[in-house]
N, C-alpha and C positions, 0 to 999 in steps of 0.2 A: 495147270493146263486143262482143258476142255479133253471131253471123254467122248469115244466116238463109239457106234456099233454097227460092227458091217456082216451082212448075211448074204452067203456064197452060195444062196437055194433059189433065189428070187431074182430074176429082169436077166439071168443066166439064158444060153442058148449057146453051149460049148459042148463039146464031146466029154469023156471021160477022162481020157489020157490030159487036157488042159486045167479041168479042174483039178488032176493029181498032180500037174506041174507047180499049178498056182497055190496048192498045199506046201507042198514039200522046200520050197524056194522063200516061204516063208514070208508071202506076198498078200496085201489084200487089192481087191480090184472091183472094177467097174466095166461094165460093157458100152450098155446107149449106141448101138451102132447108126442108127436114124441121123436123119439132119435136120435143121432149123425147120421145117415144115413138115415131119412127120413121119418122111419117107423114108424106105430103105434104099439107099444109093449101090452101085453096083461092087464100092469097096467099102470096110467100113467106117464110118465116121471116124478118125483117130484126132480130130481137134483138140487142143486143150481150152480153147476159148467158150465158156458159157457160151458166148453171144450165136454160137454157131450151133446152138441146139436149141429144144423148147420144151417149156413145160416140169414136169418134174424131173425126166433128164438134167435141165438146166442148173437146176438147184442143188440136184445130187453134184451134178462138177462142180458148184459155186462151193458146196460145200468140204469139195476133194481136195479142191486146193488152195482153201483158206488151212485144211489138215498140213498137207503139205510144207506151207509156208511158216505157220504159226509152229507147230507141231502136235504133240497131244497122244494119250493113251487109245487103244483101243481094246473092243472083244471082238475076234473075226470069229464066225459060224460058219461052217464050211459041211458042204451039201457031202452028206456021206461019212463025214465023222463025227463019232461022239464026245463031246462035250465041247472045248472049245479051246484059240489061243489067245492069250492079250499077251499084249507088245506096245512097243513104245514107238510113235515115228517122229522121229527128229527133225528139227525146224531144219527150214531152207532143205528140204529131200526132194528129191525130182522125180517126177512122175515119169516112168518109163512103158513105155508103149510096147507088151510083149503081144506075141503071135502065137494063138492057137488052131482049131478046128472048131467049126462051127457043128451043135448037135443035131436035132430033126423036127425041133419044134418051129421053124419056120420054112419048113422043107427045104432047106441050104445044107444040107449034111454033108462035112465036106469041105466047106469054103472057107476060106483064111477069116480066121477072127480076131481083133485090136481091141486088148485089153490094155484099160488105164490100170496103173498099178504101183502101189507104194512098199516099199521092204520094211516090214516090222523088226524092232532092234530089241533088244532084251525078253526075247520070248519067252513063254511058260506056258505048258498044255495043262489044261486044267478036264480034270475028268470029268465023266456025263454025273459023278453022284457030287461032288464038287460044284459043278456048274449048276444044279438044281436051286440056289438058295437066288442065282440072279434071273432063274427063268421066268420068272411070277411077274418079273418087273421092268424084260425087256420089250422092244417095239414088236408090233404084233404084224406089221407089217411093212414094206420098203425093203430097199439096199442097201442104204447106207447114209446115214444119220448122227446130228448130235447125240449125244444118251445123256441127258441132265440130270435124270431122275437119281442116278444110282450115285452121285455123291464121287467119292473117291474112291471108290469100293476099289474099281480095277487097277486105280494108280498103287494101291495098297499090296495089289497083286503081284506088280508086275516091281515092283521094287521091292519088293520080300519084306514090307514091314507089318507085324504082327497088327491083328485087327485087333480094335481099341474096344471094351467094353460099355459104350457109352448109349444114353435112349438116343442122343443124336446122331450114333455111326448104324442105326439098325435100316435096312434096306425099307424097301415103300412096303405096308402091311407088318412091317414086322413089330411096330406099338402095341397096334390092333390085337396080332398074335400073341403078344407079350402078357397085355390084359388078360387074356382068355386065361394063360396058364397062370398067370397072379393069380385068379380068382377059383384057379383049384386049391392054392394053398391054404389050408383054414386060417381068416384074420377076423378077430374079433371087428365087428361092426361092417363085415360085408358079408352075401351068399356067397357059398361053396360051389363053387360048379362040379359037375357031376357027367353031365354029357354036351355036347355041342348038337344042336339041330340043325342049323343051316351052314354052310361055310363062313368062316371068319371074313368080315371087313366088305368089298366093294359090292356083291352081290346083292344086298340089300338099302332100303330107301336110306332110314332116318336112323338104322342102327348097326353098328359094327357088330356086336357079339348077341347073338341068340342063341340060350340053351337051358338047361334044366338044371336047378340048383340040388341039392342036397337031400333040401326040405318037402321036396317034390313040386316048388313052384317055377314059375320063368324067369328069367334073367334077360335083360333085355339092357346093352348097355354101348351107347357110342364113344368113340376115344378121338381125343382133338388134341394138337398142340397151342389151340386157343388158350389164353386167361379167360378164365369165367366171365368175365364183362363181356367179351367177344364171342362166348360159347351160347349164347342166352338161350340164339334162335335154336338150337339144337338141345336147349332144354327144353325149351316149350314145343317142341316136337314130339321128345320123349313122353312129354305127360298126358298124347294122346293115346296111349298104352299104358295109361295106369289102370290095372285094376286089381284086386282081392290077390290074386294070386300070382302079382308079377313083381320080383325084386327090378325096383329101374338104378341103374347103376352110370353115372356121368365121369368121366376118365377126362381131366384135362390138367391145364395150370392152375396151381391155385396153392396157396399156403398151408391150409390145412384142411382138416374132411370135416365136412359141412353139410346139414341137408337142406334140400329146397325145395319147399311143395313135393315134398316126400321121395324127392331122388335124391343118393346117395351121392355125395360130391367129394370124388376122389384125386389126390393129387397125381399126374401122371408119372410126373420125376420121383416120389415116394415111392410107387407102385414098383419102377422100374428098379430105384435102390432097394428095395426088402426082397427083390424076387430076386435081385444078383448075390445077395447072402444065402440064400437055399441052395442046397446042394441039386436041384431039380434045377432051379434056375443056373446055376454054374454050366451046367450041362448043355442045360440049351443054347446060351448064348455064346456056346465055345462051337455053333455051326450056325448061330442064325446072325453074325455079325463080321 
């Protein structure tokens, strides 16, 4: 089943006492009170018909209740609490049309407000230090969305089955991170990392990890689930940072370590096995997975 995430912070214009209804009831919900052209009508919108909205409203219902019908996991974020819930909503669920109070941000303070809304089934509140391993990875912005990125992370959640220690169960960035702390372990035939200088992974153009080795030189090293054949162009990137004093270190698929025009060619899946043996590594991946 498809993985959804819905944020109770955003396209909101509700009082308090409704978002604590729509908490507590164990619902997640949608507003779009506008109609097919934009407007605000003098009640609100309560259609279930896409066709009777526009624009990103539209898409957000087209997407409400393909949830509804199909079913599918969720993570709800709810404006005012810390951390979050996932639930499950069950195929063929009916979207029920609750009534709130409208808040102040469209100067309506006040007025009957029609929320679309689905009941999560097999809850679990997951706390704000819990919930930090999926922040990094979810949407940055919207209501309410597919979440593809995150795999099965929340079905794993929400059906209590233990997370599986594998490079393919680790969240987006968490390779990238994986590397960094591989490469504090001392392994013959790579630098030591010693300190990180910039943040790990997306920040940067051509290289996931930048930091300072052992030896007192740089570390400069991208991480790819490419096979080498497919990684090239990201080799020949790196080796515009070769110089005197910089370990270039390539993290991908590949058989065995190998070098190439003087970059270290590391297998990624190796990387991952020798760092899940370390007692440093055991540790980590017992929160970062």
């Amino acid at each position: 089943m498809d993985t959804y995430f819905a944020r109770h912070t955003e396209g909101f214009d509700v009082d308090d006492r409704t978002r604590e209804a729509i908490w507590k009831s164990r619902r997640i919900a949608i507003q779009f009170p506008r109609d097919k052209n934009g407007d605000l009508p003098e009640s609100d919108n309560s259609s279930l018909n896409p066709k009777d909205y526009s624009g990103y409203d539209r898409r957000v219902l087209e997407a409400f209740k393909e949830l509804s019908t199909k079913g599918g996991y969720v993570r709800a974020q709810y404006h005012g609490k810390p951390g979050f819930l996932a639930g499950w909503i069950k195929p063929d669920s009916a979207i029920r049309i609750v009534k709130g109070r409208w808040g102040n941000r469209e100067g309506l303070q006040g007025r009957v407000a029609k929320l679309k809304t689905l009941h999560l089934d097999k809850v679990r509140h997951i706390t704000a230090v819990e919930a930090l391993r999926l922040v990094a990875c979810q949407p940055r912005q919207g209501t309410f969305m597919k979440w593809r990125i995150v795999g099965q992370a929340i079905e794993r959640i929400v059906e209590g089955r233990a997370r599986g220690a594998s490079l393919e169960s680790l969240l987006p960035g968490g390779p990238e991170t994986m590397c960094s702390e591989f490469l504090r372990v001392r392994h013959t035939g790579l630098p030591q990392l010693a300190h990180l200088v910039m943040p790990v992974g997306r920040t940067m153009k051509d290289v996931d990890i930048y930091g300072l080795a052992t030896d007192g030189n740089r570390i400069l090293a991208p991480v790819t689930f490419y096979e080498l054949g497919r990684a090239r162009e990201k080799l020949e990137k790196l080796l515009n940072y070769k110089k005197k004093d910089c370990h270039l270190v390539l993290f991908c698929q590949t058989e065995q370590i190998t070098i190439k025009d003087g970059v270290k060619v590391f297998p990624l899946s190796r990387a991952f096995d020798e760092f899940a043996r370390t007692e440093s590594g055991k540790r980590w991946l017992k929160y970062a997975t």
